[in-house]
C-alpha positions in Angstrom: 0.0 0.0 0.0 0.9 3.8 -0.8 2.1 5.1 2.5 1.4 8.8 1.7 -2.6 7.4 1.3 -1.8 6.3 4.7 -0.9 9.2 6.0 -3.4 11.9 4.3 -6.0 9.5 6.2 -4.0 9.8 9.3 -3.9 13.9 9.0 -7.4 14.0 8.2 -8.3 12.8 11.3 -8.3 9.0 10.9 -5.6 8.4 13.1 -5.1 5.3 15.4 -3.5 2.2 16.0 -4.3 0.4 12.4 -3.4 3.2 10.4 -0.6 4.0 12.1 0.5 0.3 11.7 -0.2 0.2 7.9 1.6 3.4 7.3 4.9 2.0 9.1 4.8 -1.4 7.2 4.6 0.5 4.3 7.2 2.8 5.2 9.5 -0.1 6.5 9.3 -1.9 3.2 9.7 1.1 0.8 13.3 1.8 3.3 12.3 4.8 4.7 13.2 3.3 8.2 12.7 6.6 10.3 9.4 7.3 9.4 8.6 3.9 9.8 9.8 4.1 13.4 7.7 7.3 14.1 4.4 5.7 13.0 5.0 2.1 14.5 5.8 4.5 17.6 2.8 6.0 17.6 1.1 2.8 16.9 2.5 1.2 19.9 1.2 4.2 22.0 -2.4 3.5 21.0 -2.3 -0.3 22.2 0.7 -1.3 23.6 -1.5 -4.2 24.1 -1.2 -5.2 20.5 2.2 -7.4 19.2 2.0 -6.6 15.6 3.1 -3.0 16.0 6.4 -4.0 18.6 7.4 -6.8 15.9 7.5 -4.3 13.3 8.9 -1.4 15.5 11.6 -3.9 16.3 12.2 -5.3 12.8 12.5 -1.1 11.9 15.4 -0.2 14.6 17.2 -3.3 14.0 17.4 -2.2 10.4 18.8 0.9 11.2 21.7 -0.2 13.4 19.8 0.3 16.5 20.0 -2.8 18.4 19.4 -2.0 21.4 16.0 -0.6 20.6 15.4 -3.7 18.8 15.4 -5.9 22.2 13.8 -3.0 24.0 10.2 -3.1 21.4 11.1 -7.0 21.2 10.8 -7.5 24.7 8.0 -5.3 24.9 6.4 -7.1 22.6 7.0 -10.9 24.0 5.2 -9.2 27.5 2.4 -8.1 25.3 2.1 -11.7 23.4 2.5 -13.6 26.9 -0.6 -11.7 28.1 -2.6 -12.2 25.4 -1.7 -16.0 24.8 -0.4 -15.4 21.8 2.0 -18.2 21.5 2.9 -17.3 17.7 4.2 -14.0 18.2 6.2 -15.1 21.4 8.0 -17.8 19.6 9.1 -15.2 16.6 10.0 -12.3 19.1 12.0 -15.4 21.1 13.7 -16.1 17.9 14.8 -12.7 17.1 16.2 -11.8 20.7 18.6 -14.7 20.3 19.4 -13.9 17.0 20.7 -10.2 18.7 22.3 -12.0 21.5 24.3 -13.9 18.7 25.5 -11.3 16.9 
């Protein structure tokens, strides 16, 4: 998806956590990696709740060089996906953590 649709949604007041999600995804895979932090930011800010949004915030810092911000919205995340039962998400967030602790 276009992320500048995204975002004139977003600035026309149809902000919140799915938007903001879809606009960093979109951001993230077209490379621009700091915008793609601020949304997936913001996205984590409206449900912190939700493990999508730390997976991706995570993926997006690690990209960038920022490791240690990756384990911090990874490990963020794994608490969110351990309340929620959601055994899927743990196990990739798992995965990635001891992929950072390899490297």
């Amino acid at each position: 998806m276009n992320p500048e649709a995204i975002e004139k949604l977003i600035n026309q007041g149809r902000d919140g956590y799915e938007a903001r999600l879809a606009a960093g995804q979109a951001r993230l895979k077209n490379g621009d990696i700091e915008k793609a932090i601020e949304h997936l930011e913001k996205a984590t800010g409206f449900k912190p709740d939700q493990t999508m949004a730390w997976q991706e915030l995570g993926r997006a810092r690690n990209e960038c060089g920022d490791a240690g911000g990756a384990r911090e919205a990874w490990q963020r995340g794994l608490g969110a996906a351990r309340e929620n039962g959601d055994k899927q998400a743990e196990k990739v967030m798992v995965v990635w953590l001891r992929r950072l602790d390899k490297a």
